[in-house]
C-alpha positions in Angstrom: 0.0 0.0 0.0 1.3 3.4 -1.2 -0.9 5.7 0.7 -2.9 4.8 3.6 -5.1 7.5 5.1 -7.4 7.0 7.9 -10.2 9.0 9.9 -9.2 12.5 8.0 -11.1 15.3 9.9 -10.7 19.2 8.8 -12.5 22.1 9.7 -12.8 25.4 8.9 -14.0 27.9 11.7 -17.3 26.0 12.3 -17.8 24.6 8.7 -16.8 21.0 9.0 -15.1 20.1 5.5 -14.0 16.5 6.0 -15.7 14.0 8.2 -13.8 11.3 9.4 -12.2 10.1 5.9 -10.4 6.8 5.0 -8.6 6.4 2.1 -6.4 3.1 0.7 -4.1 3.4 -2.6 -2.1 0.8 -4.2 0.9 1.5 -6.4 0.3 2.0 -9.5 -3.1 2.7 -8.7 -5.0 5.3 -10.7 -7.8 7.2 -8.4 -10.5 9.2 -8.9 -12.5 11.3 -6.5 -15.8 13.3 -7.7 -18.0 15.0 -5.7 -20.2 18.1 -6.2 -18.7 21.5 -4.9 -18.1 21.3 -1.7 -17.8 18.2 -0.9 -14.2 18.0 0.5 -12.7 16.7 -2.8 -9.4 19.4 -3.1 -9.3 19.7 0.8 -8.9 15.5 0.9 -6.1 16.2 -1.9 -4.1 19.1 0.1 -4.2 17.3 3.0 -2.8 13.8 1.6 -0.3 16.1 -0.3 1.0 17.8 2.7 -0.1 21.0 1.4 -2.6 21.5 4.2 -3.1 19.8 8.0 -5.7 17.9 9.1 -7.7 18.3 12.5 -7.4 14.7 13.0 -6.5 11.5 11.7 -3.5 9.9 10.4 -1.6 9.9 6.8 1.2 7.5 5.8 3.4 7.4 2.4 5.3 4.6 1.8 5.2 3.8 5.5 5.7 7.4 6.6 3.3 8.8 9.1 3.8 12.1 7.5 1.1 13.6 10.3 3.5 14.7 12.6 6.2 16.3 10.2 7.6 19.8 10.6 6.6 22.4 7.9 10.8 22.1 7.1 11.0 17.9 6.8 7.1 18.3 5.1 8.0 20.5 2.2 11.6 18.2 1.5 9.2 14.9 1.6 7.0 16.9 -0.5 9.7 17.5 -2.9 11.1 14.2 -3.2 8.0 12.4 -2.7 4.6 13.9 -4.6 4.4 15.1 -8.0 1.4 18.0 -8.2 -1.0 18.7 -11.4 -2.9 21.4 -11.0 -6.1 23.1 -13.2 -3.9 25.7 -14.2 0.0 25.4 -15.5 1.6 27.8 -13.0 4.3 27.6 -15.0 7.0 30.5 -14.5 6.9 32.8 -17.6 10.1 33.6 -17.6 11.7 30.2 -17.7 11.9 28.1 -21.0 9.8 24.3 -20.7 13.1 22.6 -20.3 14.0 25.2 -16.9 10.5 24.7 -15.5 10.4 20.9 -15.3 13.8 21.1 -13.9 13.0 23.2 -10.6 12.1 20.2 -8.6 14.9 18.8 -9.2 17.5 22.2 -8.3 15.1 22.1 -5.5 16.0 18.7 -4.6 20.3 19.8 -4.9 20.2 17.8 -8.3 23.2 18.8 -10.3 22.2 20.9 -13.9 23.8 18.0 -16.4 21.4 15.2 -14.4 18.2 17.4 -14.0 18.8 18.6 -17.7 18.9 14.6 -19.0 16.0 14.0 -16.8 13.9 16.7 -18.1 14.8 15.9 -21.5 13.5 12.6 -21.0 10.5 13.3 -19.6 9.7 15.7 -22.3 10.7 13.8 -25.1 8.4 10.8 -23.7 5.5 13.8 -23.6 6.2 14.7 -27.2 7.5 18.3 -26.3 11.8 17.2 -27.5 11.0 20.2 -30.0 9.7 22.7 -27.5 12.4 22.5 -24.5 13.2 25.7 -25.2 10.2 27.7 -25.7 8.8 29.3 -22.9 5.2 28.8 -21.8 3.7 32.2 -23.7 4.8 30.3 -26.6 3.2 27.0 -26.0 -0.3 26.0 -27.3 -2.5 25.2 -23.5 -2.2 21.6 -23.9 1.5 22.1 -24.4 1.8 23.5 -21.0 -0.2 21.0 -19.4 2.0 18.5 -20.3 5.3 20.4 -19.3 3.4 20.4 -16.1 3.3 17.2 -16.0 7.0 16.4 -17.0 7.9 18.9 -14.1 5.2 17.1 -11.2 7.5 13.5 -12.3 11.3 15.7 -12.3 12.1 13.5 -9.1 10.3 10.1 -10.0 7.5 10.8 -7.1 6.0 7.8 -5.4 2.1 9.7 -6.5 1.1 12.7 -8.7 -1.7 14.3 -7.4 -4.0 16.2 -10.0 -6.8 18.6 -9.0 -8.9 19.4 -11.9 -5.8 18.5 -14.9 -7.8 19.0 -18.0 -10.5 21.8 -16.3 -8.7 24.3 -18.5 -8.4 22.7 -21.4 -10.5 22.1 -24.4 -12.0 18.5 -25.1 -9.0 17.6 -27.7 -6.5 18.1 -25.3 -8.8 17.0 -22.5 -8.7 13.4 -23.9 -5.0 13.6 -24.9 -3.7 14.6 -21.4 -6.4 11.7 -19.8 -4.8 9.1 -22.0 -1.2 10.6 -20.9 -2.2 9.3 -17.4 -2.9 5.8 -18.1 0.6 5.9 -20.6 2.6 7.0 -17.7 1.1 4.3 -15.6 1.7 2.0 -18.1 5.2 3.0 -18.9 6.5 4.2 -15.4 4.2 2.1 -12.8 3.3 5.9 -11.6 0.1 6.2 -9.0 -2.3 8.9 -9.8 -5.0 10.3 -7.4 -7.1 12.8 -9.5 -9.6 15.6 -8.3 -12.0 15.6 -11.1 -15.6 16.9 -12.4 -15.0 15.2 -16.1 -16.7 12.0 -15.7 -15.3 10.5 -18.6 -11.9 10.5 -17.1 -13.2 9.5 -13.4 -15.0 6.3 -15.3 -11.3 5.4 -16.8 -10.0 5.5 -13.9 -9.4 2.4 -11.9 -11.1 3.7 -8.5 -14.0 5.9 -8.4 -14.3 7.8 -4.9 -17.5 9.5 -5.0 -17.7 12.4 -2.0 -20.6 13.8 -0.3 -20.8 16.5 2.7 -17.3 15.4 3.6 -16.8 11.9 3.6 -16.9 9.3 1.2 -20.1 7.3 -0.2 -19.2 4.2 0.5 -22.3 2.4 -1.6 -20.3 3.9 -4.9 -16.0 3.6 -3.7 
């Protein structure tokens, strides 16, 4: 088990956002989690992404109780450990496709000549060999999704977490980026827990977590 997450509890001033949620992932495991608005999906994803804390509960990684972590040791296992895909790029404009995948890795203390090869590799297995050195205001929206993605596996991360991937983009890339996932999977045995409202891709994937008012339904899990 890659992720094991049990009795997650979060609140915010008096709204309760997450009720006592458990959540099990296998390696190589691709995840879904839908939910109307509301419904705790990204606050379930921040939390077992270290991005946020719970109120209660427990969340391990690879055997790691990551719960009790300093910010300092949280953002290194973040680094090392989680890739991140988020609705929008956040590329850095100023950087060239090649640069941006590779600041997880400088991050990391990676020397230039191995982060370089890595990111080379990762974006010639994307398709983007051609584009490593345009920056993002010259790459088409599904061309910066998937430099996104090249730069959420820089450090070969145990899981990529995705919160609405393809929100942003249009159906064409939508379906190119969804098949991307399963490739990956395929290719590099990566996990993939993904936030999503497009049902298409939550019915691909292998798991479908459906949330209501904070926990999960377990009649549809």
């Amino acid at each position: 088990m890659i992720l094991d997450a049990q009795n997650i509890t979060k609140s915010y001033g008096p709204l309760q956002v997450l009720n006592g949620v458990s959540l099990q992932v296998q390696k190589g495991e691709i995840i879904s989690i839908v939910g109307a608005s509301g419904a705790g999906k990204s606050t379930l994803l921040h939390i077992i992404g270290t991005l946020d804390r719970p109120d209660g509960g427990t969340v391990n990684i690879e055997g790691n109780n990551i719960s009790g972590k300093k910010d300092k040791q949280l953002a290194a296992f973040r680094n090392a450990k989680l890739g991140f895909i988020f609705q929008f790029h956040h590329l850095l404009p100023e950087f060239t496709a090649i640069e941006n995948v590779c600041i997880p890795a400088f991050i990391a203390g990676t020397k230039t000549s191995a982060a370089e090869k890595r990111a080379k590799e990762l974006l010639t297995l994307l398709k983007l060999e051609h584009r490593i050195g345009h920056k993002p205001n010259e790459l088409s929206g599904g061309e910066q999704q998937r430099v996104a993605v090249a730069r959420a596996l820089m450090n070969n991360p145990s899981i990529v977490m995705a919160d609405e991937p393809s929100g942003n983009l249009d159906s064409d890339n939508a379906k190119d980026l969804h098949k991307l996932f399963f490739d990956l999977r395929d290719k590099l045995g990566q996990t993939f827990i993904i936030v999503t409202h497009n049902e298409e891709l939550a019915e691909m994937a292998d798991r479908k977590i459906v949330m209501k008012d904070g926990k999960i339904n377990p009649s549809v899990a």
